[in-house]
C-alpha positions as CSV (number, residue, x, y, z in Angstrom):
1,X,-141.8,-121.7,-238.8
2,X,-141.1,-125.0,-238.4
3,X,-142.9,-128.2,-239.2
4,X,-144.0,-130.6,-236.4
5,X,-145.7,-133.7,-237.6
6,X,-145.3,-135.1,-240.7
7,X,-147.5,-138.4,-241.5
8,X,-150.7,-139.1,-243.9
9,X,-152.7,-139.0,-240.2
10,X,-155.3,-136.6,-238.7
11,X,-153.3,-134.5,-236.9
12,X,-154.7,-131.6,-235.0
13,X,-155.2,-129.4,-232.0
14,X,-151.9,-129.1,-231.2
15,X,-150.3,-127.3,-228.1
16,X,-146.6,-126.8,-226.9
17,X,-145.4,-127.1,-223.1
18,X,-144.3,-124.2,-221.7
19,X,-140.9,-125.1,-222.1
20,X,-141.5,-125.6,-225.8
21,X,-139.9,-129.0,-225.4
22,X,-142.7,-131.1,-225.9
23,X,-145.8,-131.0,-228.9
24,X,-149.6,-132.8,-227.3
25,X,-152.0,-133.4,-230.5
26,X,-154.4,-135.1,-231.2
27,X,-154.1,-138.2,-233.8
28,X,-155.2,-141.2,-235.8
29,X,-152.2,-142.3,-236.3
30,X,-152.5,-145.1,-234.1
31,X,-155.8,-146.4,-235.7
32,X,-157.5,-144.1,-238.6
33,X,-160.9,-142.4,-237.4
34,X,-160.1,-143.1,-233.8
35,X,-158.6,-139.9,-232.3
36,X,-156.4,-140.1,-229.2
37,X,-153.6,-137.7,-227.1
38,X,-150.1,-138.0,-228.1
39,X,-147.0,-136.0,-226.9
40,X,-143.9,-135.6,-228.9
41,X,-140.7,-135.2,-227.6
42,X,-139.2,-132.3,-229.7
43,X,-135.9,-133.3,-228.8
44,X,-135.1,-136.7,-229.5
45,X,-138.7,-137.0,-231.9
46,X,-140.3,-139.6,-229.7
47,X,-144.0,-139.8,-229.8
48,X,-146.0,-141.5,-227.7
49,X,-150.2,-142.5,-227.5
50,X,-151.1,-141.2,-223.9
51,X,-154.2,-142.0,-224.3
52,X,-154.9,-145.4,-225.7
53,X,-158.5,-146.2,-225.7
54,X,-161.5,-147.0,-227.7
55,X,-163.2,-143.4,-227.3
56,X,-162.2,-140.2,-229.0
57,X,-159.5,-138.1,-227.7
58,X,-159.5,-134.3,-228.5
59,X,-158.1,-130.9,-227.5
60,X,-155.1,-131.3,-225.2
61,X,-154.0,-128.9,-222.7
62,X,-150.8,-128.3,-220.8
63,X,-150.7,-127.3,-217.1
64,X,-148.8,-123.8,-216.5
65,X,-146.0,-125.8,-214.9
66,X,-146.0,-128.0,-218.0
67,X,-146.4,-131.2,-215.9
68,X,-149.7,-132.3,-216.8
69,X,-151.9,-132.4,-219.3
70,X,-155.8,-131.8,-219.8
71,X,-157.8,-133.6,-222.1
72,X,-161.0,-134.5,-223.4
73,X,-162.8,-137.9,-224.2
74,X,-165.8,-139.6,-224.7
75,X,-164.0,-143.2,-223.6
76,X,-167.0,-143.6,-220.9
77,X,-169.2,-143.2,-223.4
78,X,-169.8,-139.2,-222.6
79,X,-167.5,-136.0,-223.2
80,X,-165.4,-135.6,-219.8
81,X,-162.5,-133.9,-219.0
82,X,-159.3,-135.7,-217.7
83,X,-156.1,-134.8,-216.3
84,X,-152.8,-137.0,-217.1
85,X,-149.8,-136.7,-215.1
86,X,-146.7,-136.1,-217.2
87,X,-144.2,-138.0,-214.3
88,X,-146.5,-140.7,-213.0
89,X,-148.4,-141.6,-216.3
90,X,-151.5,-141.6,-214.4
91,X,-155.0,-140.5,-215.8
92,X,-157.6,-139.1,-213.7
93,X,-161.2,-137.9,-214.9
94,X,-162.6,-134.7,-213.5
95,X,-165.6,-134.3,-214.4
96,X,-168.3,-136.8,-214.7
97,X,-172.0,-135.7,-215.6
98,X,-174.0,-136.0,-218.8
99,X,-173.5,-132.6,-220.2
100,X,-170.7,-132.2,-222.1
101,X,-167.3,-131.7,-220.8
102,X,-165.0,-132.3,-223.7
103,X,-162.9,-129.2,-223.5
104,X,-160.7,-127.6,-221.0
105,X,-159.8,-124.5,-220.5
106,X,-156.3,-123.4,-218.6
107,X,-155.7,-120.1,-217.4
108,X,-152.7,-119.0,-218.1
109,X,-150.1,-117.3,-215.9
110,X,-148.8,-114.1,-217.5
């Protein structure tokens, strides 16, 4: 077992990429109380906010080819479900209606 994160943060939820080269949590390192989506390189131990807004950011998914990721957030002021492109660094909400949407689900390719 090996240990991923190591800071006085709330760090939780995470999830590997398929390839196991990359760690998506979610954090407060960035600003205490206020959760948002970071990756971590595994490799070279470079982490960086994805998600950077004002709203909570929770439960991150990968993609089964590992090139995007699924999230959660209440940043428009209700729980939707957004996708972020790993190459382009785009975001991209899927859902928008009031009930809540804060959690994805992939299904994953055996």
């Amino acid at each position: 077992m090996r240990q991923l994160t190591n800071s006085d943060s709330n760090n939780e939820r995470g999830e590997l990429s398929p390839n196991n080269k990359i760690l998506a949590y979610s954090s407060d390192s960035f600003e205490k109380g206020n959760q948002e989506i970071l990756i971590k390189n595994l490799e070279t131990n470079e982490i960086q906010n994805i998600s950077k807004s004002s709203g909570m950011e929770l439960i991150a998914r990968f993609s089964n080819s590992g090139k995007k990721l699924y999230y959660g957030t209440n940043k428009d002021e209700n729980w939707e479900i957004y996708v972020y492109d790993l190459k382009t660094k785009k975001h991209k909400a899927l859902t928008e209606n009031k009930e809540f949407d804060g959690d994805p689900r992939i299904l994953k390719k055996k």
